[in-house]
N, C-alpha and C positions, 0 to 999 in steps of 0.2 A: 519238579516233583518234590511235595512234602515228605517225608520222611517219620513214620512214627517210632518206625526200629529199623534203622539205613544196614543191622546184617542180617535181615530176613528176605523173606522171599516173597513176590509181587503174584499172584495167582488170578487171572481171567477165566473164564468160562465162557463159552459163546455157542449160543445153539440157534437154529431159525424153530420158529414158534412151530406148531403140533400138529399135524391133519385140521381143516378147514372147510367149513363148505362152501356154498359159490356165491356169488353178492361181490359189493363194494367193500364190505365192511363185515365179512364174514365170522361168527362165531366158529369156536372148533366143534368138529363133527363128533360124535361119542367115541369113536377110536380116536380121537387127538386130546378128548376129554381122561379117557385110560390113559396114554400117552403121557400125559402132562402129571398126571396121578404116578404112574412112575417115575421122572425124574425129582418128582418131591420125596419116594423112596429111597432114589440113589443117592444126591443131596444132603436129606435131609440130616443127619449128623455133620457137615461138615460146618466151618465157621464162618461164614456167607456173611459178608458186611454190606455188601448194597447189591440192589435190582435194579435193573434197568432192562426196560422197554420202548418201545414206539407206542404210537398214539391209537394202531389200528387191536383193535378189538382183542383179534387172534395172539398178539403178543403179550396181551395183558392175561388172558387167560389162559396163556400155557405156565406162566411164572405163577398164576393165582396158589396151588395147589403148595407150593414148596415157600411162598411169604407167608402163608398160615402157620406150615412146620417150621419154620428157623426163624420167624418174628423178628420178620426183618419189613418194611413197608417197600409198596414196587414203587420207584419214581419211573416216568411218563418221560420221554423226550420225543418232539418233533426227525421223523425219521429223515428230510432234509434239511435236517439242522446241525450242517455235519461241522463248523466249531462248538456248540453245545456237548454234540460226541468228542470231539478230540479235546474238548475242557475234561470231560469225566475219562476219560482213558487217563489221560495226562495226570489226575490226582489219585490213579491207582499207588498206595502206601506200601511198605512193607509191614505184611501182616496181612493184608488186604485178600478177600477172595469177592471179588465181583463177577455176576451171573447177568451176560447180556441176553435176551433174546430179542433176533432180531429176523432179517428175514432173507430169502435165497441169494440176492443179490449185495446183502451189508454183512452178513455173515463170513465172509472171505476180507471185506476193507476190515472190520475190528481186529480180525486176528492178525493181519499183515501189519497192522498199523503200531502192535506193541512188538510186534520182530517174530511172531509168529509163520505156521504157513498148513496150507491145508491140501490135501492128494483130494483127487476123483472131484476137482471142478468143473463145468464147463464153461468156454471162452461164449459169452451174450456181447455186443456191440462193446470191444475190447476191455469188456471187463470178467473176472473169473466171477462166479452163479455154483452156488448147490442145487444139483441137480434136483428140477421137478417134485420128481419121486422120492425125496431122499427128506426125510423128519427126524432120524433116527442116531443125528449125530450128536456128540458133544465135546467140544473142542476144547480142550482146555491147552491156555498158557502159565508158563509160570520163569521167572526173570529175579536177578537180584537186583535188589530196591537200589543199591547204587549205580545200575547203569539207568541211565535213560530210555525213554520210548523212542523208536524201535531198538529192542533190545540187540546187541551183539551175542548175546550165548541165552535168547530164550529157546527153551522147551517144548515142543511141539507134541499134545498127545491128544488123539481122536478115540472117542469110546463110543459104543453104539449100547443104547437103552430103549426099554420097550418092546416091542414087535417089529423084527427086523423091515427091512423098507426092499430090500432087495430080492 
């Protein structure tokens, strides 16, 4: 891990992408279109240094709305490209706030992955999954830049934005 300021504090974001509709390659539906328009609200002051997404449609335009507000550009990653993922987890800085969206089932590995952890999962073929129903979260971590990934004393906090899901 780089270090830009080794006594700050290392900040992730992890949310799974907005309401969807059906296809391969679904765009978000107009509630995940509002959806996504709110977390560029909530967001949107804060000091966001990189985007990241997958490749499929839904994840790029739930980040669309909040890389216009905080001009920052979304980078693209291959969603089984998971040393590509744990290269970008891994060069999270201190100072750093990076904003993953990703999707029900990688949404639980990004956060576990820097020492994170997430309540109300469900067990899918022994892996934890954000449930179905559930678009409404945002996970944030936060860690000191001098531990390493997975953190020993990171932070665990869940916010719910939008129109509840429950």
């Amino acid at each position: 891990m780089s270090d830009r300021n080794p006594s700050s504090t290392c900040t992730l974001m992890v949310l799974r992408h907005c309401e969807k509709g059906s296809g391969r390659d679904p765009s978000l539906t107009s509630d995940g279109q509002e959806r996504a328009k709110e977390l560029a609200n909530l967001l949107g002051g804060k000091p966001i240094t990189r985007l990241l997404c997958t490749e499929y449609r839904r994840t790029h335009e739930t980040l669309e709305p909040l890389a216009a507000r905080v001009g920052v550009e979304i980078e693209t990653l291959r969603a089984g490209d998971s040393s590509a993922w744990h290269q970008a987890l891994g060069d999270i800085a201190g100072g750093d706030c990076v904003v993953i969206c990703g999707h029900q089932n990688t949404v639980p590995l990004f956060v576990e992955a820097v020492g994170g952890f997430i309540d109300g999962t469900e067990q899918v073929s022994g892996q934890q999954w954000i449930p179905g129903h559930v678009f409404d979260r945002l996970y944030v971590v936060t860690w000191p830049s001098i531990e390493a990934i997975p953190a020993e004393s990171a932070l665990s906090k869940t916010r719910q934005y939008g129109a509840p899901c429950d």
